[in-house]
N, C-alpha and C positions, 0 to 999 in steps of 0.2 A: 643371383644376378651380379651381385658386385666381383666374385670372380672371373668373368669376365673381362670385367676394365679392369682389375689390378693383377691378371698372372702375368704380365709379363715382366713386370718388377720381381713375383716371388720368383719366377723361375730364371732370373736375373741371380740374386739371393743364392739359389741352392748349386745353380752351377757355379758360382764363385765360391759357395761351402766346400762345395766336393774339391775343387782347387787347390785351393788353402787350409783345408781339414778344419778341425770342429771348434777348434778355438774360435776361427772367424766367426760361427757359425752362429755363439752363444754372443760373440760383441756384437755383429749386426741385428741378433734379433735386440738387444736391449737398449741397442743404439737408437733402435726405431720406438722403442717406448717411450727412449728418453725423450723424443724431436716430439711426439705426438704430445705426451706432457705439456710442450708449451703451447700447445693449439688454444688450449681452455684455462679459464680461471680456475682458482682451486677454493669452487662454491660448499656450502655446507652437503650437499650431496655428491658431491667429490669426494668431502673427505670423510663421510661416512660409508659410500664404498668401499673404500681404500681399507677402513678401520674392521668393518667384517668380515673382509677378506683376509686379512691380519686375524681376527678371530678364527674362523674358520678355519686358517694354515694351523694354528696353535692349538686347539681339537683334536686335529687329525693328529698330531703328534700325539699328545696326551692320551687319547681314547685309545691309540695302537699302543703306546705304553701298557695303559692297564688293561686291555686284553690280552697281551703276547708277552711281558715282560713283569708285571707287580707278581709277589713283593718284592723283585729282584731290585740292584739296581740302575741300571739303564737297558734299553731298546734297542736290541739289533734290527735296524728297521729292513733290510736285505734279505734275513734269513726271516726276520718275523717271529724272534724271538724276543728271550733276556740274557741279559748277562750279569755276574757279577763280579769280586774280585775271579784271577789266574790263581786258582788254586795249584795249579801244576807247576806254576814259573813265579817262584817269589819276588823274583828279579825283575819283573813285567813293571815296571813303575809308571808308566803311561798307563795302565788301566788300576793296578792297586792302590795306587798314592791319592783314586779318589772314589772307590770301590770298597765300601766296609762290609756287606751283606747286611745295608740296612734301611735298603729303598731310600735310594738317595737321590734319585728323578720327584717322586714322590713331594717327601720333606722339601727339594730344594723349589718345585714349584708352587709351593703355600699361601704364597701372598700374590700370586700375580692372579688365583683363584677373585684374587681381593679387587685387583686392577682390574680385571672383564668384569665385573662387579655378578659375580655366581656364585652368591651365597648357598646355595643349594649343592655345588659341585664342593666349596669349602667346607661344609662342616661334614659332608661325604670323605672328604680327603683327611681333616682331624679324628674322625671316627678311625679309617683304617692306621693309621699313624698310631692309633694308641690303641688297638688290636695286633699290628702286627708289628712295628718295629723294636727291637730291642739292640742296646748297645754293651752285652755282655755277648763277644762275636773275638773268635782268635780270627781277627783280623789286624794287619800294621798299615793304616792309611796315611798319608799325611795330614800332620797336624793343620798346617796352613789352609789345605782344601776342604779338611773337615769339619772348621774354623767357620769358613766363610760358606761353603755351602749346607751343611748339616745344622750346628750351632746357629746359624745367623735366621735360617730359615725356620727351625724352631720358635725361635726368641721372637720373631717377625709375625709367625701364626697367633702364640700366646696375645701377644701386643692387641689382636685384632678379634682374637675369641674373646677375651678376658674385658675386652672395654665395655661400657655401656654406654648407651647414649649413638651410636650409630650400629648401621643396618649389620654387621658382621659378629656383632657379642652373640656368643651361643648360651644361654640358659642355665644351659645342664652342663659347663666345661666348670670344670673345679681344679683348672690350674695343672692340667695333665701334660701337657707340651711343655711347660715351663721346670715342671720335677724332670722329666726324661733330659731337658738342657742340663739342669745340674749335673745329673748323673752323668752325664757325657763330659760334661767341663772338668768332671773331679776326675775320669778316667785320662784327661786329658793333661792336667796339672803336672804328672810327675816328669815330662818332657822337658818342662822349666830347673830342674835340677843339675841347675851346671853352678859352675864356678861365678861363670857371668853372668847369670840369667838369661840369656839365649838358649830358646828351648830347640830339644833335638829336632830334628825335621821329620822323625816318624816315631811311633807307639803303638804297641800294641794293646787294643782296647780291652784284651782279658788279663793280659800278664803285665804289664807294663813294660817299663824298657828291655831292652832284650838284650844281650852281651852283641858285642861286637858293631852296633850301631853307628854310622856314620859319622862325625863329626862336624863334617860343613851341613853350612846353611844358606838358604839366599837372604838379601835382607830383609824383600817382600816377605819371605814365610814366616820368620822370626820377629818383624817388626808391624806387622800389618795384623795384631790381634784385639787393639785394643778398644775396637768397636760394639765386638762380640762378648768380648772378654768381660768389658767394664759394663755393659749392658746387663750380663748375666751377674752381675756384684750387686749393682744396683736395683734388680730386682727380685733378688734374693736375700739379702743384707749376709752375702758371704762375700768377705774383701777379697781374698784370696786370690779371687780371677783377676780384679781389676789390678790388684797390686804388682803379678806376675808378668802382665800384660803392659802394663805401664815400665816396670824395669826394663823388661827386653826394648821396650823401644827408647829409653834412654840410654839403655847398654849400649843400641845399637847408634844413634845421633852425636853421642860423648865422645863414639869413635871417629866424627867425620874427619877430613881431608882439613890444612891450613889454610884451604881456599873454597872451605865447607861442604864438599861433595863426600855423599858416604860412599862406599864400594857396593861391589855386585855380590861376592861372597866370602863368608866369615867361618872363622874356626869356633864353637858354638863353646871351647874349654879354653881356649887363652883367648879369644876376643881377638885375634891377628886377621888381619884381612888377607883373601887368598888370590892368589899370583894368577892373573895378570891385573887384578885392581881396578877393571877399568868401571865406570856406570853410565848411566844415560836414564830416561824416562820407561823403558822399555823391561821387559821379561827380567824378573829377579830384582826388581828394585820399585818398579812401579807403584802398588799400592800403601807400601809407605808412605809416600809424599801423598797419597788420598786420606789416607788414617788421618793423617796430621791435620787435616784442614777439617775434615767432616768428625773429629771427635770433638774439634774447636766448636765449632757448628754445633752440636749434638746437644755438648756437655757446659759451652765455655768456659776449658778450663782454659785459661791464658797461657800458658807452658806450650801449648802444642799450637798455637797461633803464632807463636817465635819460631816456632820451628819449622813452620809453614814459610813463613815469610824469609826467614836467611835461607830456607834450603833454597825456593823458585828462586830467588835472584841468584843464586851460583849456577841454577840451571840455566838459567837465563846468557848468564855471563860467561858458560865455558859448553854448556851443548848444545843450545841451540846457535846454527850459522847463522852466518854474516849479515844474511839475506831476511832472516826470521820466517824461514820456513821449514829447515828441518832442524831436527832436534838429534844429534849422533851422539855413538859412544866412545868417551874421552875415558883418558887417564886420571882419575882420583887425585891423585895428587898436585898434576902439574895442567893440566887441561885440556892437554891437547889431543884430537884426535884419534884416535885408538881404529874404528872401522868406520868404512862407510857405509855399515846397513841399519836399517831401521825395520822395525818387527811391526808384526799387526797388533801387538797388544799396546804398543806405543799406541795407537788411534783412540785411547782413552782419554789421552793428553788434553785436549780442545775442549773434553765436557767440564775439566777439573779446573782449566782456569775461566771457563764461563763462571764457575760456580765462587770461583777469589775475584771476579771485575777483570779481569783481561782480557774481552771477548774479543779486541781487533786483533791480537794474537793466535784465539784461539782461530779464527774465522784463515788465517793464510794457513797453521797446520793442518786445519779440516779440508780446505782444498786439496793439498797433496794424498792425503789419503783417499777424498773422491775420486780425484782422477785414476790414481791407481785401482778404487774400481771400475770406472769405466773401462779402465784397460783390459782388466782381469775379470770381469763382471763375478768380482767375488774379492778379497784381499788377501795376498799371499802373504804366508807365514812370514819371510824374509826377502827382501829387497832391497839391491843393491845400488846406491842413490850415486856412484860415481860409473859405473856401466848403465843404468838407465835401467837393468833388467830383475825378475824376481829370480831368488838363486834357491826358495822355497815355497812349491807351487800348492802347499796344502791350506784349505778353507774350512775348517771343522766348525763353522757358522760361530765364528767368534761372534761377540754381541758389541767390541769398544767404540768400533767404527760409529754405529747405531744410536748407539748410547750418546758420543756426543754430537749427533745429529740432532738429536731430541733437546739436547740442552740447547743446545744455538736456535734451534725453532724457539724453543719455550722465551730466549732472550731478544732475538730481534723481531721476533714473528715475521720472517723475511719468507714466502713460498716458495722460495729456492732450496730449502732444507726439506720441503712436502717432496717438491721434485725429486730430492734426493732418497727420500722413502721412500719413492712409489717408484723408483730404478732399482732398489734395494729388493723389497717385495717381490717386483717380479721375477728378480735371477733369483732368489731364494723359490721361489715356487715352479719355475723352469729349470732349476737346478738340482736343487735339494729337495723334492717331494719325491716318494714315491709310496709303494701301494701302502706299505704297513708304518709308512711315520716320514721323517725327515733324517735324510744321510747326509754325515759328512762329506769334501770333498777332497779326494786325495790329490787330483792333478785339474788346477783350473785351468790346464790347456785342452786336455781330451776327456775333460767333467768325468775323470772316472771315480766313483764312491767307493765313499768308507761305510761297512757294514756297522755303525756307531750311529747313537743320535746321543751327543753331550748331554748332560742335563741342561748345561747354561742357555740352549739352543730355546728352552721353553723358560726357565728362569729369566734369563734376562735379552736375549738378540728379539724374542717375539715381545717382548713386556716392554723394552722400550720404541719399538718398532707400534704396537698398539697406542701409547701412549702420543706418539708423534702425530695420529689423526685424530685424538678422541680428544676434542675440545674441550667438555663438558667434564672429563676426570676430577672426580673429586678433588684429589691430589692436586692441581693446578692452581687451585682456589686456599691450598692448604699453607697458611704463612705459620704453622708451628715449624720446631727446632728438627722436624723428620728430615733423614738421610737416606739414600740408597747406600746400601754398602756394596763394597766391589763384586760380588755377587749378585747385584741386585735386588737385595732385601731392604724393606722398609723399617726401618726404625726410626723411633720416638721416645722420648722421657718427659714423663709430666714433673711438675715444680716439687713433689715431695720427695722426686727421686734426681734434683739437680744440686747441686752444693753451691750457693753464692760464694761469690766473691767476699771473702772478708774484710771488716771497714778501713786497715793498717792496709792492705794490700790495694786495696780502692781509690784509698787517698794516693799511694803511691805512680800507680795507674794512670786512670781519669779513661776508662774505657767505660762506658754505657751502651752505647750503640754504634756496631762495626757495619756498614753495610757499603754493600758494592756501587757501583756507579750504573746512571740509566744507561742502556745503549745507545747512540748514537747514529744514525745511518749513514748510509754514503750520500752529500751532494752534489759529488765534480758529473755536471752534466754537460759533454761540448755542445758546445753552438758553431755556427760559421768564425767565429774567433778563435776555436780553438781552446775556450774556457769555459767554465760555469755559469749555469743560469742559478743555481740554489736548489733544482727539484730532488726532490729525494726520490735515490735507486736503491735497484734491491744488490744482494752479490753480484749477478754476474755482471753486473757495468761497474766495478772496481776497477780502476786500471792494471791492479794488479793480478787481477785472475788471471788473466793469460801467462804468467810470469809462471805459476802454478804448474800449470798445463805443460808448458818448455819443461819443465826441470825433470817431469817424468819423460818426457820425449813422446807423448801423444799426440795422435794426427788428430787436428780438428775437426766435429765434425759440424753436422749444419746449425743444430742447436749453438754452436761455439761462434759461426761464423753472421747467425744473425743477432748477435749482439755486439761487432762489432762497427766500431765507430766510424765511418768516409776520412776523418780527419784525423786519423791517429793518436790516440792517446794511451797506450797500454806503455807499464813503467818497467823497469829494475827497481825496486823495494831500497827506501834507504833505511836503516833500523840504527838508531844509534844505542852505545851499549847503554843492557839494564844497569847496570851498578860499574861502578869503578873506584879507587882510592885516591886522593887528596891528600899530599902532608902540605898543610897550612902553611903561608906567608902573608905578610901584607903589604907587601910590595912586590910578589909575581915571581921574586928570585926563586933561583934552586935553594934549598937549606937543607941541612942534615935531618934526616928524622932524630926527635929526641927520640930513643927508644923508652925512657923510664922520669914522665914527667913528674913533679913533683907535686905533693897536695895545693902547694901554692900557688901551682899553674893550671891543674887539671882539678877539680874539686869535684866531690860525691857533695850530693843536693837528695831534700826528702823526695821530690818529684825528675828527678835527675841528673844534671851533670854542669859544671858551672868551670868554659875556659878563660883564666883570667890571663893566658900570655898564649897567639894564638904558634907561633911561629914554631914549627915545625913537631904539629900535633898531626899524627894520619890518623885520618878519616875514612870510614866506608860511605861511600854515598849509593844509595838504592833508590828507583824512581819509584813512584806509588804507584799503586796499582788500581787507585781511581783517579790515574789522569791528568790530578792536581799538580805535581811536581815533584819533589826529593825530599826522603830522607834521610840525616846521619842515622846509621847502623851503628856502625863500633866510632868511636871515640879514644886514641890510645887505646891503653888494653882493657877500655871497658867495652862492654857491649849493651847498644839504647835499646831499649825493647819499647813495642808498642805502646801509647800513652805517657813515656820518657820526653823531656827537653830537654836542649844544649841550652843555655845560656852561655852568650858572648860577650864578655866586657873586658875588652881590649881595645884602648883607645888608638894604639898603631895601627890600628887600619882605617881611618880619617888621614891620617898623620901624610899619606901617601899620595891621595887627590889631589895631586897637585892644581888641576885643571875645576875645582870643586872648592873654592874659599869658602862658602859656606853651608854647609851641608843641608839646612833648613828652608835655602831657598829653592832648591830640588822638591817641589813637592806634587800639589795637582794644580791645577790649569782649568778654564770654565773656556768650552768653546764654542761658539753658534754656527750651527751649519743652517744654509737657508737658500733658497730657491725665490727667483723675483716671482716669475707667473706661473700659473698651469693652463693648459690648453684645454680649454671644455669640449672643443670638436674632438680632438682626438680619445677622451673618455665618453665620449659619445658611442664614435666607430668603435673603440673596443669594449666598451659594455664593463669598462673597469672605472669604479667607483673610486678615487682619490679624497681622503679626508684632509683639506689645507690646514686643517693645525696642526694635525703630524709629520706633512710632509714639506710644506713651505717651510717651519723653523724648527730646528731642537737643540735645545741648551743638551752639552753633552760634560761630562768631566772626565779628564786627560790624564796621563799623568808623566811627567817630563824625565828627559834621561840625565845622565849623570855625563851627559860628555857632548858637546855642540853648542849650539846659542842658547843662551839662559834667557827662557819664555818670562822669568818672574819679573827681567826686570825691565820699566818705562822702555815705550821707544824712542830714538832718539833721533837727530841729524845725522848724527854721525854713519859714516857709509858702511862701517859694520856692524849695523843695525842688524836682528836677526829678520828675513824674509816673510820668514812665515808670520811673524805678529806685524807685519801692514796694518794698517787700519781703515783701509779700503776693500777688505775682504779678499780672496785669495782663491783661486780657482782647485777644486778636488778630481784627480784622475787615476782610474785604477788602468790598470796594462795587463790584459788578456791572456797575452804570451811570456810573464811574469808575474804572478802572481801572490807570490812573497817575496819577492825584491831579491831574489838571492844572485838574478846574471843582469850579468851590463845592458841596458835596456836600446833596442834598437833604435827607437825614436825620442826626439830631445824633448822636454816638458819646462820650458822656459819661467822659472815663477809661479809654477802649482806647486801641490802637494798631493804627492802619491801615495795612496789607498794598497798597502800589502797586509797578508797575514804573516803569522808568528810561524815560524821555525823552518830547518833546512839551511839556517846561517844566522850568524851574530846581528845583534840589534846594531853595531857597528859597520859591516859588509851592507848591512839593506841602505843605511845613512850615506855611507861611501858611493853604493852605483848611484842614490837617488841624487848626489853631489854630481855625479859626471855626466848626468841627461839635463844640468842644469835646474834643478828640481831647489825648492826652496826646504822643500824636509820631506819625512816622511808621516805617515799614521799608522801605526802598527795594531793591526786586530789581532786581540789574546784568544786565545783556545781559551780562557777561562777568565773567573769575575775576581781573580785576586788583584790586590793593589799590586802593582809591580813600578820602580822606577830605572831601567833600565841600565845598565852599567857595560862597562869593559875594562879589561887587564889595562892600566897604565902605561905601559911600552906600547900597546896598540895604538893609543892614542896620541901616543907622540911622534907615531911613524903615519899616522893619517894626516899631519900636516895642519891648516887652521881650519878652524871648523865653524867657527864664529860666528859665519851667515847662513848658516843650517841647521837643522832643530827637529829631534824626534821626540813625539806624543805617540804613550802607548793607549789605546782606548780597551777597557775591560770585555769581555764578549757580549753582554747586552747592550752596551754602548755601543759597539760595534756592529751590531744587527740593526740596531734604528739606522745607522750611516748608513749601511748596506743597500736597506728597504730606499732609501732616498736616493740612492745611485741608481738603483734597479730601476724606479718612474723616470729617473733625468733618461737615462738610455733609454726608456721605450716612446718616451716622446711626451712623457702624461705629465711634467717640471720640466723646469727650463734649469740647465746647467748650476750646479751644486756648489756653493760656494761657502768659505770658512773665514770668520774674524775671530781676534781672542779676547773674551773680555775683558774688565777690569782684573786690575793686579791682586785684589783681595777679594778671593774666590769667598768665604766663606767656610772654606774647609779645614779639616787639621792636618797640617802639613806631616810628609811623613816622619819627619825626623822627630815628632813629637806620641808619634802614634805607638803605646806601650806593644804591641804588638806587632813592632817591624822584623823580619827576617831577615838570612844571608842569602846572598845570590852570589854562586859561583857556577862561571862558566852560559850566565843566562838564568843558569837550574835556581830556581826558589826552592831555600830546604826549608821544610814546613815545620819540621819539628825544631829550630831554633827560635831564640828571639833575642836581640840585639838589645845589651843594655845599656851602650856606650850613645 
């Protein structure tokens, strides 16, 4: 019956297929999955749907595997066989480089046995593994792929037969997966025998190195083993691995760029990086910068948390654009630009810094790669981000896209990232299924296939693809030190196999606990103003998601257009940079960098770094990556590593305040915000309950700036009295079409005090327009609960003219939420209009110039890791 009332849409549909050929044909069907998606919530039987059909796809590959292809290693799902290396064409390095003859489909799906929780399929799958595979095979694989899917997947199984105490320990395993890892590590090792310790890119598993073997390398192969590596040291107690493992990837960091970027590829016998030098986030450099973070993670060893943290901020600071959406490949050296394309393996990007606290990062480059599937309903190998178009149309069901899907679910829990699986899901199973497993895609224009099912397609694009609906995963719930590694294998170290921190290195430190910051959701919600109510949205009411959508050049479709807003609010992104350099003054001039200061200027401290003359010390400054504010990096030619302080005790920088005689009387401020009546009919009609002791008065604490009317002191006759401390109290108004005070505001606010938030322009510019609408000061809401007292460069302040009878208070962000909650009932009618006095001069608080833990602020930026001894 329902064909009836819906064929004239399908046959709408297919004459336009036949039209425009099969491309359309695969976007409009997915188009319409994506629209119907938002019909429904995404209830617990939604997403247990979603989750067995996920199962079920993942079967079908595996069961066609081991009938038509074990113990080869991989599925030709087309012909309905196996394959394994090109024994005719040695030269085949697309299929030998990950082809050992050692059932490598097999091994590398181990642990996701683990994730669909089928203990009966897994200790099926460790039985045949230690029947049939052996790694004494004249095969030459690469080391890298062998690394991360043979090695990892091993070490991944062991981890999970060998434990006791949950449902996957098998009885009867006596440690048989974990000897065949050795065995495979030690035929492995001799690749490490260079000059540098960068090992060759290939070995052969019976003879070992072979004459005439290649000499480059990518960095990803050579520098992305020390997960695997150090894992199999550690639970063998044979150092060897981890040691080997550990050098190449300091061979390979020792060599970065003067503005910290490593290259794409190396000479593996003089360590020279190979011409054209350029890198980016993408193919050949990628899991490196994952090594670094998740061995930190894994192991804590603090060395690779430095190396974490300088590398993203130069990625930050030279590949990713302007915009903080795409991420290109530059020049090593100098920064600049090198192509305009970006890869599908880049689409890793977004889970890795979910996983370091950058999720509002990650969340604008995961849009650009969604969109590009919607476009492609698949993601093309290569993409050319200044034509708009894919310049490589092959889909071989990478898994990065996927993967950082899952992480962003797992962090906002936003159902826009369900949406995105369950768009994902269906072009994989419209796409990529057929009778004997799942096939690659060679051309996602004309979906013609590749007689190929990767292993990763079952390792990891369906493992984290399952994972994205399956709530309940144990794994979710799981707060030990486990990692995916860039394969998708699970690893873990328990406490007898992690090496502490030693107490000389501890004290120097002061790292105990590293942890990322909560997420935060979006609240810019319009109203008929044209501004926010406070409700929390999910992604796609960002302003800037449509910003995403332009960049790849996609037509909107209806899913797009019913989330937008009557009143216009979709942006251009402003990102200011991650990191930049500083050479110090304290008085704003230009000065020569000292290049070589002396002990007596620059001083080494047991816990850090102590500048006793600041003027012309460069600095690297890098923004944190929870949110907080800034750190110094380098310091002169040192470099601050995590748990380091600067100490600043240089009195020239008071010396210069001209406008500042006393620096102590800058401190905090007590202010009452208070409301005369509330309207009990109007809480009547709206059924909103108002509590008058929170919202009639709240003492709140301020904290005063470094430049306008000084709040501290009495007020007076005198007609330069500052405005804001009346003693009649003082009217509060936010501006709708302004919101952080950054543009000249259209209507004059005679004698109040205007309600902005923090950033987008200097605490100085917000002061300045709130000056020209007649405004008495401002109230600045922080993004955060730090003390801050507000400042500006000295020339600023002397070209802003007097300032005398205006006055800016910064309020911390809790303080500023209770103001908020009280503007919010004055607008809806439930208080009567918001008013502010300040109270007495003697707050009761410790002013800041007393506070042992004051900071530098430059430029706005709080760097966290100093502290001001002057």
């Amino acid at each position: 019956m329902w064909w009836g009332k819906l064929w004239p849409e399908y046959l709408l549909v297919i004459l336009v297929a036949l039209v425009n050929g099969p491309r359309l044909l695969w976007s409009t069907n997915a188009t319409h999955a994506s629209i119907s998606a938002k019909g429904s919530g995404w209830n617990t039987q939604r997403k247990l749907a979603a989750r067995e059909k996920t199962r079920e796809l993942w079967y079908h590959g595996f069961d066609n595997y081991m009938t038509y292809a074990f113990p080869m290693d991989e599925l030709t799902p087309l012909s309905c066989s196996g394959q394994g290396p090109d024994w005719g064409n040695p030269k085949n390095v697309a299929s030998n480089d990950v082809a050992g003859n050692f059932s490598l489909t097999l091994i590398d799906v181990l642990d996701t046995l683990v994730v669909l929780n089928d203990r009966r399929g897994f200790e099926q799958a460790v039985k045949n593994i230690i029947d049939w595979v052996s790694f004494d095979v004249n095969t030459k694989p690469q080391v890298f792929e062998t690394t991360i899917r043979v090695l990892g997947g091993l070490l991944s199984g062991h981890i999970f037969a060998n434990q006791t105490g949950q449902p996957f320990h098998l009885p009867w395993y006596r440690g048989e997966l974990l000897d065949m890892a050795h065995d495979l590590g030690k035929r492995l090792l001799p690749a490490f025998a260079t000059p540098t310790g960068l090992p060759y890119a290939r070995i052969n598993l019976r003879h070992g190195m072979m004459k005439g073997e290649t000499l480059e390398t990518c960095t990803a192969g050579a520098g992305s083993l020390i997960l695997e590596f150090a894992t199999l040291s550690r639970l063998t107690g044979d150092d060897r691995f981890e040691k080997a493992a550990h050098k190449a990837f300091f061979g390979l960091w020792n060599r970065k760029s003067d503005i910290g970027l490593v290259g794409n590829t190396i000479n593996t016998w003089t360590g020279a990086w190979i011409s054209p030098e350029v890198t980016g986030i993408g193919a050949g450099v990628d899991s490196f910068y994952e090594y670094a973070l998740k061995w930190y993670i894994l192991s804590g060893e603090i060395e690779f948390l430095d190396v974490w943290e300088e590398a993203y901020a130069a990625i930050m600071r030279y590949s990713r654009a302007t915009d903080g959406f795409w991420y290109r490949t530059v020049n090593m050296n100098s920064g600049d630009v090198a192509y305009f394309t970006v890869d599908s393996l880049s689409a890793f990007w977004p889970g890795l810094q979910v996983l370091s606290g950058d999720v509002q990062s990650a969340i604008r480059l995961h849009l650009i790669y969604y969109n590009l599937w919607r476009e492609h309903s698949g993601l093309p190998e290569v993409y050319d981000t200044n034509y708009k178009k894919a310049t490589s149309h092959q889909y071989p069901l990478r898994p990065e896209f996927i993967e950082s899907t899952w992480y962003l679910y797992r962090a906002t829990r936003d159902p826009f990232y369900l949406d995105v699986g369950e768009r994902v899901l269906f072009d994989l199973i419209t796409r990529a299924r057929v009778d004997c497993g799942l096939a690659g895609i060679q051309d996602l224009r004309t979906n013609k296939r590749d007689d190929r099912m990767e292993s990763f397609a079952l390792s990891e694009t369906l493992k984290y693809l399952y994972l994205l609906f399956d709530e309940e995963n144990p794994l979710h719930s799981d707060d030990s030190n486990y990692v995916f590694t860039t394969e998708g294998h699970i690893l873990s170290l328990d406490k007898q196999h992690l090496r502490p921190m030693s107490a000389t290195r501890r004290k120097l430190r002061h790292i105990d606990n590293h942890q990322c910051p909560a997420y935060k959701p979006f609240l810019h919600v319009p109203d008929k103003r044209g501004e926010g109510t406070g409700l929390v949205q999910g992604i796609q009411y960002r302003p800037d998601v449509e910003y995403a959508r332009l960049l790849v050049g996609l037509t909107p479709t209806q899913s797009d257009i019913n989330a937008w807003s009557p009143y216009g609010w979709c942006e251009k992104p402003h990102v200011d940079l991650y990191s930049y350099d500083v050479i110090l003054t304290p008085d704003g001039k230009t000065v020569p960098e000292d290049l070589s200061p002396s002990l007596l200027k620059l001083g080494v401290l047991s816990d850090g770094f102590i500048i006793q003359n600041i003027t012309g010390i460069r600095t690297h400054i890098v923004r944190r990556l929870d949110g907080k504010g800034y750190d110094i990096r380098k310091v002169g030619h040192y470099t601050v590593r995590t748990g380091h302080l600067v100490y600043i005790n240089d009195t020239s920088l008071f010396g210069h305040l001209d406008v500042v005689k006393d620096a102590t009387k800058r401190s905090d401020v007590l202010l009452r915000f208070y409301a005369d009546e509330i309207d009990p009919m109007l809480q009547v009609q709206t059924g909103m309950h108002v509590d008058t002791s929170n919202d009639m008065q709240s003492l709140l604490v301020g904290y005063t700036a470094h430049f306008g009317g000084d709040l501290t002191v009495k007020p007076s006759s005198d007609a330069t009295t500052v405005r804001l401390a009346g003693k009649d109290g003082i009217a509060i108004h936010r501006d709708f079409e302004n919101t952080r005070g950054c543009r000249p505001y259209r209507h004059p606010y005679p004698d109040s005090v205007l309600v902005v938030h923090r950033g987008d322009c200097t605490f100085l510019e917000k002061l300045l327009h709130a000056r020209a609408a007649s405004a008495a000061g401002v109230l600045v809401i922080s993004d955060d609960d730090l003390v801050i007292n507000p400042t500006a460069n000295i020339d600023e302040i002397e070209a802003a003219g007097d300032l005398s009878d205006v006055a800016l208070v910064l309020l911390p962000l809790k303080a500023g939420e209770v103001l908020m909650n009280m503007l919010d009932h004055a607008e809806q009618g439930l208080i009567s209009q918001v008013r502010m006095v300040l109270e007495g001069e003697d707050t009761g608080h410790i002013p800041a110039a007393k506070d042992p833990n004051r900071i530098l602020y430059i430029n706005d930026h709080p760097l966290l890791n100093t502290r001001l001894l002057v």
